[in-house]
Every structure is written in C-alpha cells, then in structure tokens.
C-alpha positions in Angstrom: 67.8 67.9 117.8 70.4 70.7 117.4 69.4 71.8 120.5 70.1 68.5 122.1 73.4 68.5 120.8 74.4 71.8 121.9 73.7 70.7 125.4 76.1 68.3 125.4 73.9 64.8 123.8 76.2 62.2 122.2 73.7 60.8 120.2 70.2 61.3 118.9 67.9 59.4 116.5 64.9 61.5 115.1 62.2 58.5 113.9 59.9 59.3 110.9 57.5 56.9 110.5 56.0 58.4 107.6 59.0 58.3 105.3 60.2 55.1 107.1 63.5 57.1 108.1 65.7 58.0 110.7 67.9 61.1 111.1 70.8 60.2 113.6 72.6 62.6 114.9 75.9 63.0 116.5 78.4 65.7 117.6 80.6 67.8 115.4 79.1 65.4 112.3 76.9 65.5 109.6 73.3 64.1 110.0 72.7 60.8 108.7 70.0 59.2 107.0 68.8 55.5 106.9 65.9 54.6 105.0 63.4 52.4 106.6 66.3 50.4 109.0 65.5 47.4 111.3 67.6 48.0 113.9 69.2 50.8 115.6 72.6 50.6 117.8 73.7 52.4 120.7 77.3 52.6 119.1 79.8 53.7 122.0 76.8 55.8 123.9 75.0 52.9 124.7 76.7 49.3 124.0 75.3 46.5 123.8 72.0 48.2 123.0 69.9 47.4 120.1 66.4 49.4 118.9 64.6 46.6 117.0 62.4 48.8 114.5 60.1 45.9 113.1 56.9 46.8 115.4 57.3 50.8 114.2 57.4 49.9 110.4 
C-alpha cells in the first residue's frame, strides 16, 4: 500500500479476512484500523459509494 500512496492514490483499503480487519489508508495520515466493519465508504474519493462487507465476513 505505501507504494500506492507514493504514486499519487487518495485512498486504499487493505482487507484481511482472517483477522476480520481492514487497514485504510490515506495520504499524509496514519493507517487506520477497523475491526471486522460492515461497510466501507468512498469518503470524498468516491461518493456516494458504499462496500457492503457482509458476504466477505
């Protein structure tokens, strides 16, 4: 993923389905973690879009 940011991505979500987590990651920001969420937004990269999580859990 740090890779992805240094070339220029505004936002990245790392899935783990083992640990039923997610990693998102945005510029100039720390990483953050979400345990075992249902949905994911696309915040101001994406409006309006929504990542429903229920099938991957």
């Amino acid at each position: 993923m740090k890779e992805y940011m240094e070339n220029g991505a505004s936002l990245g979500w790392l899935i783990n389905r083992k640990l039923l987590q997610i990693e998102i990651y945005r510029p100039n920001q720390e990483v953050e973690i979400l345990q075992s969420p249902q949905t994911l937004s696309g915040e101001d990269v994406l409006p309006g879009f929504v990542l429903d999580l229920s099938e991957i859990w």
